[in-house]
C-alpha positions, 0 to 999 in steps of 0.5 A: 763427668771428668775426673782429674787425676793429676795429669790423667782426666778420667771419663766417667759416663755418669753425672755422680762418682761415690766415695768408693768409687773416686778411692778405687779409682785412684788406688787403681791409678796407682797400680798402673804407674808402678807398672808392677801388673799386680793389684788386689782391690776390694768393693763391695757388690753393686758399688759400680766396681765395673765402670769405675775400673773401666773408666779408669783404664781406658781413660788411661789407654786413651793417655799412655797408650805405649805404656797401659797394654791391653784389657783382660776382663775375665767374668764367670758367665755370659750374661756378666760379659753382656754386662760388662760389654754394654758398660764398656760401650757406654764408657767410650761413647762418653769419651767419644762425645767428650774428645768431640767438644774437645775438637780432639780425635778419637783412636780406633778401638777393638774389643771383642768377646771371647767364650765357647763355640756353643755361643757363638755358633751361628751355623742354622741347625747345631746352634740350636741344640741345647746341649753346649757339649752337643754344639761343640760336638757338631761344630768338631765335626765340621771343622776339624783339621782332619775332616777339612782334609778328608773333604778334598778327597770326597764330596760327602764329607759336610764342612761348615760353610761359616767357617769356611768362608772365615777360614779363607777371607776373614782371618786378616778382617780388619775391623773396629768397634766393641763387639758384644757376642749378640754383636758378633752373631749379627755381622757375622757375614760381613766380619767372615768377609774381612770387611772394616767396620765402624763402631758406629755400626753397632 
């Protein structure tokens, strides 16, 4: 549904919005245009806290793009950013199917998943160790500045093909879409390429 918000419509992918979540949303509308970049908010758990934040902020993004700056969405653990990612993903394909009735265009949109090596390492045989310092440790091994250096000096000295090929081809990969870490691990070889690719092809 579409929420307005004086001049701000809010794409919410949901055919029904709770009391709390229409306050939470409002308050947080409000926070946004003081431009102050400070806002405590309170829900209580399962109430939908994260569609109604993202809804709003990207719905506000879509609107003021000069003025709403980028989203940092910090969780505890991995299984709440695959959460957070698939919400995410259902929030913009309703505002997508909506700009598309609209006759509108839609922008690009990057968003991405940042956490630790030991998940998103996708190097055959270290990715398997179930130790995340063990991962960590092998991955160091194999891409350290210095061990990269001592490579050109000897043959014996293994690196990591993935990052490698990262390293000289996909540093500049300009890509789209909103990439969860399951997402990231399956195009790995066409993001280390530095090809462009679609939010469709998620």
């Amino acid at each position: 549904m579409k929420i307005q918000f004086d001049d701000l419509t809010v794409y919410f992918p949901y055919d029904y919005v709770y009391p709390e979540q229409f306050d939470y949303m409002f308050n947080l509308k409000r926070s946004l245009e003081t431009g102050s970049g400070q806002c405590m908010l309170e829900m209580p758990t399962g109430t939908g806290k994260t569609v109604s934040l993202l809804s709003m902020i990207m719905s506000f993004q879509l609107k003021f793009p000069e003025q709403a700056g980028k989203l940092v969405y910090c969780t505890r653990t991995v299984q709440e950013m695959d959460k957070v990612m698939e919400e995410i993903k259902r929030v913009w394909r309703y505002i997508e199917s909506e700009k598309a009735k609209e006759l509108d265009g839609c922008p690009d949109i990057l968003c991405v998943c940042l956490t630790a090596r030991r998940n998103l390492c996708i190097h055959k045989e270290i990715s398997q160790y179930e130790s995340g310092q063990k991962v960590d440790s092998c991955c160091r091994n194999l891409t350290a500045s210095w061990v990269r250096e001592d490579s050109g000096k000897s043959t014996d000295v293994e690196l990591c093909s993935f990052y490698e090929k990262y390293h000289t081809q996909g540093t500049d990969a300009n890509i789209t879409g909103i990439w969860g870490i399951d997402d990231l691990k399956k195009k790995r070889g066409r993001i280390s390429a530095g090809a462009r690719i679609s939010y469709r092809d998620i």
